[in-house]
N, C-alpha and C positions, 0 to 999 in steps of 0.2 A: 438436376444440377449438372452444368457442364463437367467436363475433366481438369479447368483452368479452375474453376470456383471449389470443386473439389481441392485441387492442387494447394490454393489459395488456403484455404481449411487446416490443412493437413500441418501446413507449415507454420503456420496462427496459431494453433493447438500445441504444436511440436512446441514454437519460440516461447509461450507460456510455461507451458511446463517445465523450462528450462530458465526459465526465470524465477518459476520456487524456488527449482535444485538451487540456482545462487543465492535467494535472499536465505535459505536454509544453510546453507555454507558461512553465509556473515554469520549467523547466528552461532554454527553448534565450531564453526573454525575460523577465527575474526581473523588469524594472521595469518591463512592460508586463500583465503579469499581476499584481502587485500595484494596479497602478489599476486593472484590473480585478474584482477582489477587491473595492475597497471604500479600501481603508489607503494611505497614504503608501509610497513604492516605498522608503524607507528605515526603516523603522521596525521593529526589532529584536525588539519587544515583538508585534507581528502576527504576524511569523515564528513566534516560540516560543510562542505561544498557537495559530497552524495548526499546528505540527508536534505538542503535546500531543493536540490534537482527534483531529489522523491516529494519534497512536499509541495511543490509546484505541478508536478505530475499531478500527484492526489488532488489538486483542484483544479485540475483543466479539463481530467480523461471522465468527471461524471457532469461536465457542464457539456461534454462532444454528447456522452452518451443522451442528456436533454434534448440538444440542437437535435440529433440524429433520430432519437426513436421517442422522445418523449416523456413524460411524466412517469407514468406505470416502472418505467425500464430506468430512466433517473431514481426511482426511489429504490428499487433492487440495488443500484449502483451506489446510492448513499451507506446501506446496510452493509455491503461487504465492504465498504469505505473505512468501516465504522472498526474492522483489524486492526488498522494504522492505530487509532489512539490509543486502544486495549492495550496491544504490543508496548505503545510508547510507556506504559502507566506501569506495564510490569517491568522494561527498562529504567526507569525511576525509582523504582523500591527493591530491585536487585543489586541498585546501584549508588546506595548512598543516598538517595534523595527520600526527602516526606510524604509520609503517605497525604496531607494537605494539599501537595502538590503534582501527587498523581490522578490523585481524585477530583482537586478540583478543576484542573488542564483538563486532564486527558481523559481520566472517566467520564466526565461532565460531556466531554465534546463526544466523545463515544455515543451516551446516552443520547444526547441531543440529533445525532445522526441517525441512529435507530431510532429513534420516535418522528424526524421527519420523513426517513425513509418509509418505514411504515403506513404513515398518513397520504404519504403519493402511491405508493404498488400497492395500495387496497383499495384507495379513491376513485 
């Protein structure tokens, strides 16, 4: 490996990792990470304009990783995909909403994504 691709790496790794530390901060401090952010720690409309961004994200970054490396590495990328729902599901019955509708949304999609991920990173 060069010292650029290294570099390259280092940074990649680093910006990850610091993109937990934030989605961990929404979680365990919503109104310390919202000023952080930028937006008023109340503001409805920030929310659901971040959570469109994130779920546009979620379906763009495992159809690069197909274009880019393929099946095998697409269906890895389905399974850690498969977070998002779980999370959303435990967001819905922490939050007022029916277990009906964490299950059948988001668990369901959950499942659905680990059983097609599975079927491509074993195939």
């Amino acid at each position: 490996m060069t010292v650029t691709t290294v570099a390259a790496f280092v940074v990649a790794i680093a910006g990850c990792v610091f993109i937990l530390f934030i989605g961990g901060r929404f979680l365990a401090a919503p109104r310390v990470a919202m000023a952080g952010f930028g937006v008023p720690p109340d503001s409805l409309r920030a929310l659901t304009n971040i959570k469109g961004v994130r779920d546009i994200t979620s379906g763009i970054v495992p159809l690069v990783v197909l274009a880019a490396a393929g099946q095998h590495a697409f269906g890895w990328a389905l399974i850690a995909a498969a977070i998002t729902p779980i999370g959303d599901a435990i967001i819905v019955m922490r939050n007022g909403g029916t277990v009906r509708q964490a299950l059948s949304v988001h668990a369901a999609t959950a499942a659905t994504l680990v059983l097609a991920g599975l079927l491509l990173a074993l195939t």
